[in-house]
C-alpha positions as CSV (number, residue, x, y, z in Angstrom):
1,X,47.5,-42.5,42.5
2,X,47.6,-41.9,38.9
3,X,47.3,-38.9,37.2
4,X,44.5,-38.0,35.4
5,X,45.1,-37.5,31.5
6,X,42.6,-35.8,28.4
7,X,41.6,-38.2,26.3
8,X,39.8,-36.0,23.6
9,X,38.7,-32.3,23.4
10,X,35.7,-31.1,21.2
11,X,33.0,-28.6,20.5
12,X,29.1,-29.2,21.1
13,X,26.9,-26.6,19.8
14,X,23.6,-25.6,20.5
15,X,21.2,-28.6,18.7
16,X,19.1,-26.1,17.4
17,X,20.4,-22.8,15.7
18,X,19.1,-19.1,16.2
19,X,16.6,-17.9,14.0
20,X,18.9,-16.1,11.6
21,X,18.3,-12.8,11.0
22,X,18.0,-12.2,15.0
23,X,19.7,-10.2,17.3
24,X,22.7,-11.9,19.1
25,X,23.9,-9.1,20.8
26,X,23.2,-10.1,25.2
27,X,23.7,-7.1,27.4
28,X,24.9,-7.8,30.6
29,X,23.9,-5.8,33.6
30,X,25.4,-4.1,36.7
31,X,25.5,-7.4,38.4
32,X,27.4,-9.3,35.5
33,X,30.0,-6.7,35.0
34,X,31.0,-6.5,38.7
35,X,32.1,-9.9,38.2
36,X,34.7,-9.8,35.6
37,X,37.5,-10.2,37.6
38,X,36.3,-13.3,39.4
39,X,36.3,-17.1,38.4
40,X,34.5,-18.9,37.4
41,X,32.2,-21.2,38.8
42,X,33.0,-24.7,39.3
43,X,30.7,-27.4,40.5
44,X,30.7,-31.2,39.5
45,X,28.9,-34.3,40.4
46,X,30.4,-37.6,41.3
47,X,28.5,-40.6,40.0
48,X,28.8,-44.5,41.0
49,X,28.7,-47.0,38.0
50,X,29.0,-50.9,38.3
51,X,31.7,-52.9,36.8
52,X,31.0,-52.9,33.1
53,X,29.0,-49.6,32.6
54,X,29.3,-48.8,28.7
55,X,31.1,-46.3,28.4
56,X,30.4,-44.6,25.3
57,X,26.5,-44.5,25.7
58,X,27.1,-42.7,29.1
59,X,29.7,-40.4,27.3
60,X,27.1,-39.7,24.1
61,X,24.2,-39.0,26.9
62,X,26.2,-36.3,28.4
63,X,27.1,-34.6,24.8
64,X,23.6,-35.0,23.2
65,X,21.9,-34.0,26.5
66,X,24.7,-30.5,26.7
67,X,23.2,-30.1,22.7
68,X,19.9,-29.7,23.8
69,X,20.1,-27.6,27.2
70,X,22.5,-25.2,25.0
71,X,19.6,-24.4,22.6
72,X,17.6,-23.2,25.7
73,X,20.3,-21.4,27.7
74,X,21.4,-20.1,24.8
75,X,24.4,-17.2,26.0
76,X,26.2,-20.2,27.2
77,X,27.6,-21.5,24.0
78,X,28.4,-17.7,23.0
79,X,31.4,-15.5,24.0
80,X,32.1,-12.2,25.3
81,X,33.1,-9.6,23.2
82,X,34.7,-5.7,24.2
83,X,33.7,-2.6,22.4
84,X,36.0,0.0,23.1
85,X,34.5,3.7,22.7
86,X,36.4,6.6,21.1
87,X,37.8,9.4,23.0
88,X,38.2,8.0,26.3
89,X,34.7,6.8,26.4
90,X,36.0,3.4,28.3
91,X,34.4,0.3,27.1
92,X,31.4,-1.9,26.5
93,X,31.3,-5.7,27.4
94,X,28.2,-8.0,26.0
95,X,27.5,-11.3,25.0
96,X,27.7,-12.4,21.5
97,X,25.3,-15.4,21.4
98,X,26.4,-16.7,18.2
99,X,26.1,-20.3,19.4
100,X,29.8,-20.9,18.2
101,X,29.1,-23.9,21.9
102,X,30.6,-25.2,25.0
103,X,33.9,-26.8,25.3
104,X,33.7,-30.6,26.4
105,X,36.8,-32.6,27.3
106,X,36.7,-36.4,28.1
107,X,39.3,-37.6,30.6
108,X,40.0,-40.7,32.7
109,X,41.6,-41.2,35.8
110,X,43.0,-44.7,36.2
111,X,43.4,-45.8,39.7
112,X,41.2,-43.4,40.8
113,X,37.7,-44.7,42.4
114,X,34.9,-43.1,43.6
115,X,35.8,-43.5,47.4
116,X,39.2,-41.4,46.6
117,X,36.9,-38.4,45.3
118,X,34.6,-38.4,47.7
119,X,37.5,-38.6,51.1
120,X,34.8,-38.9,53.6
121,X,35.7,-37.5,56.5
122,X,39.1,-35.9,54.9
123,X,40.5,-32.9,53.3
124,X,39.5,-32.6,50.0
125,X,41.9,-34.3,47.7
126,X,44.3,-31.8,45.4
127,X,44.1,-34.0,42.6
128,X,40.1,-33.1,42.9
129,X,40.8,-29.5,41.2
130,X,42.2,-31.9,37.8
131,X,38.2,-32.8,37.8
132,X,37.6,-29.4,36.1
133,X,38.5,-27.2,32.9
134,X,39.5,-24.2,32.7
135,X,41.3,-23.8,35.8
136,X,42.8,-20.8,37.2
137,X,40.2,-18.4,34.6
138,X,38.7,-15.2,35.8
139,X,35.2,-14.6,33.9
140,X,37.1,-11.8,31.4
141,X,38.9,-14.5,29.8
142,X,35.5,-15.2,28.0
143,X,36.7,-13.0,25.1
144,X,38.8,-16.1,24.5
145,X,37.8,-18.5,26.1
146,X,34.0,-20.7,26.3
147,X,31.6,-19.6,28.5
148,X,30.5,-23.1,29.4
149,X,33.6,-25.6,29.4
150,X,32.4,-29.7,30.5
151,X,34.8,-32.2,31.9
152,X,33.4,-35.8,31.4
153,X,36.2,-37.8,33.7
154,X,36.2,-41.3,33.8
155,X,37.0,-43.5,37.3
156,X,37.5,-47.1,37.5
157,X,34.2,-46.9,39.2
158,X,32.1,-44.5,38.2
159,X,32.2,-40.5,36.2
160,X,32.7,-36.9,37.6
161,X,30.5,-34.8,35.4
162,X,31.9,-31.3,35.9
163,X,31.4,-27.5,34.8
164,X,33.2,-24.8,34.5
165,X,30.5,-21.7,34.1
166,X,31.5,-18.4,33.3
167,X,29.9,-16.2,35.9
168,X,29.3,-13.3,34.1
169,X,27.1,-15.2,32.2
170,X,24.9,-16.4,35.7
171,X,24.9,-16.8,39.3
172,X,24.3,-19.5,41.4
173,X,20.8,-19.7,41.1
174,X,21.1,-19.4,37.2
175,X,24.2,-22.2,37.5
176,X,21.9,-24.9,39.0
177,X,18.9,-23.7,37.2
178,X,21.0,-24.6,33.9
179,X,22.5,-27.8,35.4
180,X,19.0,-29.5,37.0
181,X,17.5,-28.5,33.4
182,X,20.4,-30.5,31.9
183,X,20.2,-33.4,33.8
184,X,16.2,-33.5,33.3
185,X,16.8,-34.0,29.5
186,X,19.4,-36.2,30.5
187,X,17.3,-38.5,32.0
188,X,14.1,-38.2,30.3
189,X,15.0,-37.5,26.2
190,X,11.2,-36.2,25.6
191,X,11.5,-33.4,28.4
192,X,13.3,-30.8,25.9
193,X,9.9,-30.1,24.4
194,X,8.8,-28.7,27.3
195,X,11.9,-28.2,29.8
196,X,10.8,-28.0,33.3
197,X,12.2,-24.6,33.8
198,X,12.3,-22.4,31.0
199,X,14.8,-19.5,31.5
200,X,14.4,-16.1,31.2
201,X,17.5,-15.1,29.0
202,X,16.0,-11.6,28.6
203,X,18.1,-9.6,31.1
204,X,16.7,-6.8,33.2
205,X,18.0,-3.0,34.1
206,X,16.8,-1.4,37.0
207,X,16.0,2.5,36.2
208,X,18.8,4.4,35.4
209,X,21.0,1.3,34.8
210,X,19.9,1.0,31.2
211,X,22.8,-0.9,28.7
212,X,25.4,-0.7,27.3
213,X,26.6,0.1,30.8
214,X,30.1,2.0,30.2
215,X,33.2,0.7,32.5
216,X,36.0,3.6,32.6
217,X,38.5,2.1,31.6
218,X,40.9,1.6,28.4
219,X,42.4,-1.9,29.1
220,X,42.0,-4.8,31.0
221,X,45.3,-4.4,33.2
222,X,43.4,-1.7,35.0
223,X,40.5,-3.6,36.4
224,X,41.4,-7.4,36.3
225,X,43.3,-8.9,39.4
226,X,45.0,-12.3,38.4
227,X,44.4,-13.4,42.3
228,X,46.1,-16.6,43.5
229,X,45.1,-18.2,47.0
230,X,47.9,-19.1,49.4
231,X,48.1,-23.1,50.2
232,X,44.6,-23.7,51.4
233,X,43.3,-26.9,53.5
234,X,39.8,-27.7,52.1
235,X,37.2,-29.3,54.0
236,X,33.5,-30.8,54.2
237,X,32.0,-30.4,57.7
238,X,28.6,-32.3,58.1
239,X,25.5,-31.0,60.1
240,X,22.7,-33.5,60.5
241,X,19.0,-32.0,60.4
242,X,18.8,-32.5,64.4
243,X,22.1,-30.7,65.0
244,X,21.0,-27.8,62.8
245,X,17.4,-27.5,64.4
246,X,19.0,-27.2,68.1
247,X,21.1,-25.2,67.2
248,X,18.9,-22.5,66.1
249,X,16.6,-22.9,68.9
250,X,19.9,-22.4,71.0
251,X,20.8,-19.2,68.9
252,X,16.7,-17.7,68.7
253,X,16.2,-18.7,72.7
254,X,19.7,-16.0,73.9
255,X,18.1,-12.8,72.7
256,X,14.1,-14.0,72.9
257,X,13.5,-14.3,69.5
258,X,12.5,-16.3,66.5
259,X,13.6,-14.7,63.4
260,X,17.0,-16.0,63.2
261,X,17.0,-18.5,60.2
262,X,19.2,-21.8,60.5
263,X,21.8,-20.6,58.1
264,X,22.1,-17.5,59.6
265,X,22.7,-19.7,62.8
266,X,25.3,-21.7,62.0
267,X,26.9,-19.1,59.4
268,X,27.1,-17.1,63.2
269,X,28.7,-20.2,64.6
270,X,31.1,-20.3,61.6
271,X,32.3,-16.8,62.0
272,X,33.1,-16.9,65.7
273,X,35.1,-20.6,65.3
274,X,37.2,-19.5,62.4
275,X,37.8,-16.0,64.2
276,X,38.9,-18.3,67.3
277,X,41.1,-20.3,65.0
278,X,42.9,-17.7,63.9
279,X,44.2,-15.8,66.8
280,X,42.8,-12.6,65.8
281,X,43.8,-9.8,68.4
282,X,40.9,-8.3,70.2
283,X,40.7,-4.8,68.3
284,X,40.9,-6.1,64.8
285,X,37.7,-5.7,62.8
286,X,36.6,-9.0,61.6
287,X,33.9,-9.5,58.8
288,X,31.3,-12.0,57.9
289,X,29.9,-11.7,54.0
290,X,26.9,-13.1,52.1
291,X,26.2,-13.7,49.0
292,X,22.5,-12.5,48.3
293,X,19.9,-13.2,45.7
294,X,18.3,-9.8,45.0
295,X,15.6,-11.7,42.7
296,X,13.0,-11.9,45.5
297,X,14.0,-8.9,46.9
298,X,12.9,-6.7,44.7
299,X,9.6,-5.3,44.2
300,X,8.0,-6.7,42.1
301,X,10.4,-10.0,42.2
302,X,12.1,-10.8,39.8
303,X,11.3,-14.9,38.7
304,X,13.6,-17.4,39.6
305,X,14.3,-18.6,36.1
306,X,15.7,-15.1,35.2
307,X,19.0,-16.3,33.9
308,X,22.2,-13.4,34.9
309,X,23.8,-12.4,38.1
310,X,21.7,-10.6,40.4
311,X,23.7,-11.1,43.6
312,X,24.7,-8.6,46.1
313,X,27.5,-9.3,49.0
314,X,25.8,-8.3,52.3
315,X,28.3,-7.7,55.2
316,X,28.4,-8.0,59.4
317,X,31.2,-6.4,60.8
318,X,32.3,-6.4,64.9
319,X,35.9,-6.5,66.6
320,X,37.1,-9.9,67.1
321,X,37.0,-9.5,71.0
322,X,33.1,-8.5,70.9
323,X,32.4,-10.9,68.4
324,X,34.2,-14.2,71.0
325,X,32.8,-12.0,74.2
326,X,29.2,-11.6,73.4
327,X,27.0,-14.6,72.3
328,X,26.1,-16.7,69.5
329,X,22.7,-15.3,69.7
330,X,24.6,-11.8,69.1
331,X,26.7,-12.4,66.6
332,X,23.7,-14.6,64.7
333,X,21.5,-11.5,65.1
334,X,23.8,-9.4,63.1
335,X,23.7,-11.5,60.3
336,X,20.0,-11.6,60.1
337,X,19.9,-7.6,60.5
338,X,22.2,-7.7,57.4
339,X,19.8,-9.8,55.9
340,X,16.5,-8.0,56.7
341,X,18.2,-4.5,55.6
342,X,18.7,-5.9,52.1
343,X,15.8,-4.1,50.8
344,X,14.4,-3.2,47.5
345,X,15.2,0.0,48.2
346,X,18.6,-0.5,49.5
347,X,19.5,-2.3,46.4
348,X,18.5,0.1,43.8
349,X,20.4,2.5,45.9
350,X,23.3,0.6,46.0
351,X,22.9,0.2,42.2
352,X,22.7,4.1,41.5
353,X,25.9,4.6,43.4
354,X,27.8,1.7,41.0
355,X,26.3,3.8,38.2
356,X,27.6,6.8,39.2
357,X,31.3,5.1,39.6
358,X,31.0,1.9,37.7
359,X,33.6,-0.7,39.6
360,X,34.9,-4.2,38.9
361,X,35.5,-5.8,42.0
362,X,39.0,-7.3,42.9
363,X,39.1,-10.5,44.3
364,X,41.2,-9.5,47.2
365,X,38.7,-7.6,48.8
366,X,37.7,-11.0,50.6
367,X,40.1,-9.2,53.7
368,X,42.2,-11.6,55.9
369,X,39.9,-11.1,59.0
370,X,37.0,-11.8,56.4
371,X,34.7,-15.3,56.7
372,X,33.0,-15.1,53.1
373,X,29.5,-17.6,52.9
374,X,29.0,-18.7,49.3
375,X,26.5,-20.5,47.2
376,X,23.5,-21.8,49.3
377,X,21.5,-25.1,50.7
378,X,18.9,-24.6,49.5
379,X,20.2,-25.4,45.6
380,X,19.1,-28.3,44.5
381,X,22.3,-29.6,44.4
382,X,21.6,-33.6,44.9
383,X,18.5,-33.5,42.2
384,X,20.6,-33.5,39.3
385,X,20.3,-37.1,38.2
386,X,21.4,-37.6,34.7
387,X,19.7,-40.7,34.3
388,X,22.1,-43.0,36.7
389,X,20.5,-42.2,40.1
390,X,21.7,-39.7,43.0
391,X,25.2,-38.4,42.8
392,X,27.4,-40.0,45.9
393,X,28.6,-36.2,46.2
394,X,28.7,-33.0,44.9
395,X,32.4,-31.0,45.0
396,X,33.9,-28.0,43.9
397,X,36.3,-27.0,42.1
398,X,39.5,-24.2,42.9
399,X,37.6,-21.5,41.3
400,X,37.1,-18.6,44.4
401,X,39.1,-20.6,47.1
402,X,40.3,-17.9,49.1
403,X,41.2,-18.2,53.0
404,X,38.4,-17.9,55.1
405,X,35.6,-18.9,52.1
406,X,32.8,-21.4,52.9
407,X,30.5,-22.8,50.2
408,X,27.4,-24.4,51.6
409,X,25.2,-27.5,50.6
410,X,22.4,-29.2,51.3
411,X,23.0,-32.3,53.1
412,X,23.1,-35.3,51.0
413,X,20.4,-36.7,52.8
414,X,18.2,-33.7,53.1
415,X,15.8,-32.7,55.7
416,X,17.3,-29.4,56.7
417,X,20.8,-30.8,56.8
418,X,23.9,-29.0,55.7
419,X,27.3,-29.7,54.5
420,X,30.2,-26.4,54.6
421,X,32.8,-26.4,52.7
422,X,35.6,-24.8,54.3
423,X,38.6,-23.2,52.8
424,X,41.9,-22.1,55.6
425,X,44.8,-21.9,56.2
426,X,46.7,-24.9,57.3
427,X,47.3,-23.6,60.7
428,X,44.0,-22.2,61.7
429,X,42.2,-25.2,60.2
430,X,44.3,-27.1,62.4
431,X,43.0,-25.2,65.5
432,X,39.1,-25.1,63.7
433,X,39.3,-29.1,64.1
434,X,39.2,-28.7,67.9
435,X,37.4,-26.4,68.3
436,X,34.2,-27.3,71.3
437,X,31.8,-24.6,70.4
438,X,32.1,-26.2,66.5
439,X,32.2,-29.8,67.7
440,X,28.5,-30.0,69.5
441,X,27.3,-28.8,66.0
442,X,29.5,-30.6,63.5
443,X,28.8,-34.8,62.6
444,X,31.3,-36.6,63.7
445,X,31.8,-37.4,59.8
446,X,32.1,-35.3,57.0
447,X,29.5,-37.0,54.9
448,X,26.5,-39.2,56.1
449,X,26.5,-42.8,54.6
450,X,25.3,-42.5,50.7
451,X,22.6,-44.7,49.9
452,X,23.2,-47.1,46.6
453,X,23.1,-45.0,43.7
454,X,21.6,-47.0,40.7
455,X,22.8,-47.0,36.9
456,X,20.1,-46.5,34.8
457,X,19.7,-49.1,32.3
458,X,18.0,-47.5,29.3
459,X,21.1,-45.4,28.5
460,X,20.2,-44.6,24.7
461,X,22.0,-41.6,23.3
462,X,19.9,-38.5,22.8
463,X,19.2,-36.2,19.6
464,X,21.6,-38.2,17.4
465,X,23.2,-36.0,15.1
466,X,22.6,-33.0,17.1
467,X,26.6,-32.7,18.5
468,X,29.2,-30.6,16.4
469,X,32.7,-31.2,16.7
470,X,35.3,-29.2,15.5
């Protein structure tokens, strides 16, 4: 297969410039600055086109639609800057939202189609991780580096529209609240005037978390961790709506209850395969971790639009024999007790304690006996249609691939289903593949059938004019 290879890199700014005179200066909160040692995140679309597609309208759609969305989310076409204070007063880290814009790179990848990307059924392909810029960053690197960086790459076939997001800018929720917000003016070039989602770019301190939040430190040697993954095997497993649904009657019906959600079911059913996989002796402590959005837990919640981090990581802990030895039921019912704790309270107390020793968090803290459950199905991962139909699949980039890390998706074809996306060792994911407890749940494919996906014709370019190159 051919390698993939940059055909142009360029600059697109904001299409509509602060009001000069304003304040620039974003703070960033607890949530953000926890982060600055992590990657970024990576997500990107793949997209079938029919023979003959033109290529440079579809290329000026994506640039003139970026131009627009920038001037609403505006921190992403800024950078980070560092203020260090005097006297061993540490430093201060904000966003300088001086719509200086987003990096976008346009690349093809001859020989490649869309059936190579999407490997139903398969590992994910290594040459998949070429798909996106900026690989290998950690969110710090935004004092150099763009917050938002676009990969545009073209297939014999089709595109794979992909982002790199800096994630001290946002979370998940604020990631696909950017990119279905893109896609929308994308696909409809009047929807900018009133954008279906407008953002709330103000960000918000609890009390006694009030900015510029102070890190103690001098330099960044003494908080960032450069974290490489060992050799990984990546991997889509499918659950269909009807597997999911029995299986959480299955988990609820052990201990008599009903409060046990289906991703709390088969995150349970996760944890105990992988710890199976992996040979973990009895006594060893094994974890499962969440990520959590605090914005509806707080009182009073905090609305979805609101555009920063404001995730917490949410932890179930047993022995690896009591975990195997006791039930799904069990082990689901810990999760969901994890969950349910997650209170308002709990959170501002967990924020007063970061306050009173500020920390950035290392990647390796993701433990070998760990099973880490990122992102979320219910992102509206499959509505992001630029104007040419349905993406065939959504994929990820090698941003956070760790061992033991699941990302999860909705299913392609919706209705409660679920895709995971698995990262493991080579050996244990060996074992995972067998394993019967997995394999009642699992589709026997990684991916249902796609329907046809249909290239729009009316493929004008938006907002001519409105894209700055440097």
């Amino acid at each position: 297969m051919s390698s993939i290879h940059i055909l142009s890199d360029s600059i697109v700014c904001p299409s509509q410039r602060a009001p000069a005179g304003g304040n620039s200066r974003c703070e960033l909160s607890l949530w953000d600055l926890a982060l600055l040692s992590f990657h970024n995140i990576q997500y990107g679309h793949l997209f079938s086109f029919p023979a003959g597609a033109p290529t440079e309208a579809v290329v000026e759609r994506v640039r003139s639609s970026l131009s627009i969305a920038l001037s609403h989310f505006r921190p992403l076409a800024g950078r980070l800057v560092v203020e260090k204070h005097e006297n061993g007063g540490g430093i201060s880290v904000y966003i300088d939202c001086d719509d200086r814009g987003a990096a976008f790179r346009l690349a093809a990848a001859d020989g490649v189609h869309v059936a190579d990307v999407e490997a139903r059924s398969k590992d994910v392909p290594a040459f998949v991780d070429d798909l996106f810029p900026c690989n290998g960053a950690v969110n710090y690197d935004g004092v150099s580096l763009h917050l938002l960086a676009v990969q545009l790459t073209m297939l014999e076939d089709g595109v794979f529209l992909s982002c790199s997001f800096n994630h001290v800018v946002g979370d998940g929720t604020a990631f696909w609240n950017f990119f279905n917000a893109w896609a929308e003016i994308s696909r409809s070039p009047t929807s900018h005037l009133r954008l279906y989602s407008r953002p709330v770019l103000e960000r918000w301190f609890p009390a006694g978390c009030r900015p510029p939040i102070r890190l103690p430190f001098a330099h960044e040697g003494q908080f960032i961790e450069r974290y490489s993954a060992p050799p990984l095997r990546v991997k889509f497993f499918h659950f269909t709506a009807a597997a999911v649904a029995r299986l959480k009657a299955e988990v609820n019906e052990e201990p008599g209850t009903n409060k046990i959600s289906s991703f709390q079911a088969l995150t349970a059913c996760m944890w105990r395969c992988i710890t199976r996989a992996r040979g973990i002796p009895e006594n060893e402590t094994v974890h499962c971790g969440l990520a959590a959005d605090d914005r509806r837990r707080f009182s009073p919640r905090l609305p979805e639009a609101y555009f920063g981090c404001c995730i917490s990581a949410l932890v179930a802990s047993a022995t690896a024999g009591e975990l195997l030895a006791r039930g799904m039921g069990w082990a689901a019912g810990m999760i969901h007790d994890a969950v349910a704790g997650h209170t308002d309270e709990a959170i501002r107390e967990e924020a007063k304690k970061w306050m009173e020793a500020p920390i950035v968090y290392p990647p390796s803290f993701l433990e070998r006996f760990c099973v880490f459950m990122g992102s979320s199905p219910r992102f509206d991962k499959y509505g992001c249609d630029f104007g040419w139909g349905k993406a065939v699949a959504v994929r990820s980039g090698n941003a956070e691939k760790y061992d033991g890390m699941i990302l999860a998706y909705p299913g392609r074809e919706g209705g409660g289903s679920m895709d995971f996306e698995v990262s493991l060792s080579p050996e244990a994911m060996a074992i995972l593949e067998l394993d019967a407890e997995l394999n009642r749940v699992v589709s026997s494919s990684s991916f249902m059938p796609p329907s046809g996906t249909h290239f729009s014709q009316d493929i004008s370019p938006l907002a001519a004019g409105a894209v700055k190159t440097d």
